[in-house]
C-alpha distance (Angstrom), angle and dihedral (degrees) to the residues before:
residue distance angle dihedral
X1 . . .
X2 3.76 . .
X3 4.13 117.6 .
X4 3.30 140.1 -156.6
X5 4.08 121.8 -107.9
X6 4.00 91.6 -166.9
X7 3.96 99.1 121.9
X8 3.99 85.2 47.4
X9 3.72 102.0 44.4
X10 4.01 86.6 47.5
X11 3.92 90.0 49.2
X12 3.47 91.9 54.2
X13 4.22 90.4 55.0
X14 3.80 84.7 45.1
X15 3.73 95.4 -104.2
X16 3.69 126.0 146.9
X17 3.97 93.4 156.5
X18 3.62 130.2 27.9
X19 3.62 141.5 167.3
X20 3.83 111.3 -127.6
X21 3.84 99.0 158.7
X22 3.33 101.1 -105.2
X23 3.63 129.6 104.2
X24 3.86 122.1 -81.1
X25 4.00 94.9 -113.6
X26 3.62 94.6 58.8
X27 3.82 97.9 44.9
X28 4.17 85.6 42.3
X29 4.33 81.4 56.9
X30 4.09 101.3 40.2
X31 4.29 84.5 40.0
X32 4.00 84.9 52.4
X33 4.06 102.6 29.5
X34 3.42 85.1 -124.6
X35 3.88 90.7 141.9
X36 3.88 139.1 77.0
X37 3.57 96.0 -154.7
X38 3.72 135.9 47.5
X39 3.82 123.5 -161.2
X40 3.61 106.5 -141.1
X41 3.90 91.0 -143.7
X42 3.05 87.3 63.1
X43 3.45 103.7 40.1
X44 4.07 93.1 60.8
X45 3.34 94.5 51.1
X46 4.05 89.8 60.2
X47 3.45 87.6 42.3
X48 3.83 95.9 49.9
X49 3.82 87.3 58.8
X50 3.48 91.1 45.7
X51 3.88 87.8 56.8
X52 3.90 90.5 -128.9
X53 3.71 134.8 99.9
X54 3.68 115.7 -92.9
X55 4.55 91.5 -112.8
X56 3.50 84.2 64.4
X57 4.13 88.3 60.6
X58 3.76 90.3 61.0
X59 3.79 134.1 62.0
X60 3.71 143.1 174.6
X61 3.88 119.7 -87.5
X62 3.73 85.1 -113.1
X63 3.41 105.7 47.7
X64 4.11 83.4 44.5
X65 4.14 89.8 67.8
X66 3.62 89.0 40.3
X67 3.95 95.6 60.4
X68 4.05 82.3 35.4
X69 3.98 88.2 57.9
X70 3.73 90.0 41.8
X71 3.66 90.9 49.2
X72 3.33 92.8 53.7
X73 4.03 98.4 51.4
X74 3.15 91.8 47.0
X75 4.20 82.7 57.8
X76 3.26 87.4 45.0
X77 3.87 97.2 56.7
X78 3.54 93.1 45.9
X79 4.16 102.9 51.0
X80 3.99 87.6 44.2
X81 3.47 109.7 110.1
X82 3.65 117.8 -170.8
X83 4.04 117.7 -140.1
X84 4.04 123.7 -167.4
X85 3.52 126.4 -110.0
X86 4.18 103.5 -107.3
């Protein structure tokens, strides 16, 4: 099933809130991918404040765990902390 890469795209523009006129609870699902369904109304308008077209809001199951797994490297790589050998 195709997801949504809202949260990331927004990240990237150094967003962690935005107003997209539409209501909280919907943003709150298409942020989390907590939906099955995606109004494309809707979906333009997020993307129009996210100053990208509304296909580049949605990706393929597949490349969704890829940018997961990449995510989390890149977590990975940051909270490693390397300690000398006494």
């Amino acid at each position: 099933m195709a997801k949504l890469i809202i949260k990331d795209v927004a990240k990237r523009r150094g967003l962690n809130q935005m107003k997209a006129g539409v209501t909280v609870q919907l943003l709150h699902r298409y942020w989390n991918n907590y939906t099955g369904s995606v109004a494309l109304e809707q979906l333009e308008k997020i993307a129009k404040v996210l100053g990208v077209k509304p296909g580049e809001l949605i990706v393929s199951d597949e490349d969704y765990q890829a940018l997961r797994k990449s995510q989390e490297e890149d977590t990975d790589k940051r909270g490693a902390v390397d300690i000398p050998a006494a």
